[in-house]
C-alpha positions, 0 to 999 in steps of 0.5 A: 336707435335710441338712447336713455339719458340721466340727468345729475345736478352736481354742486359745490358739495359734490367737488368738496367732498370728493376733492382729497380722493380726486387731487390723490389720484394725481401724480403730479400738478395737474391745473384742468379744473373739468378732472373734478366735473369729470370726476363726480359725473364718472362715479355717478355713471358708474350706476347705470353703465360699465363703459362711458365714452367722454370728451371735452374737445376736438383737439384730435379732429381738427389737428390741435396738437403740433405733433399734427402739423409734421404729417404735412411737412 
């Protein structure tokens, strides 16, 4: 099996210009800092595919949330 891998070297530019159409996409206070990371790296994949898988944790995997620890009562 092989892959392609891009390479996109994102700076402060690219948060500041895109910053009034990311905070306008939410509805509410929002305080993680990677939506913008996230943001710009999603309009520049959107160039090379239609569909991207991405994660930034193991919350799910290795039970990090509370509603998880009900399953062992």
């Amino acid at each position: 099996m092989s892959s392609n891998h891009h390479e996109f070297i994102i700076s402060e530019k690219d948060l500041t210009a895109n910053l009034h159409e990311i905070i306008l996409n939410f509805d509410e206070p929002f305080a993680d800092s990677s939506a913008l990371a996230s943001y710009v790296v999603a309009k520049k994949t959107k160039d090379f595919v239609k569909v991207a898988l991405t994660g930034d944790g193991g919350d799910e995997v290795f039970g990090g949330y509370n509603k998880y620890y009900i399953g062992k009562l």
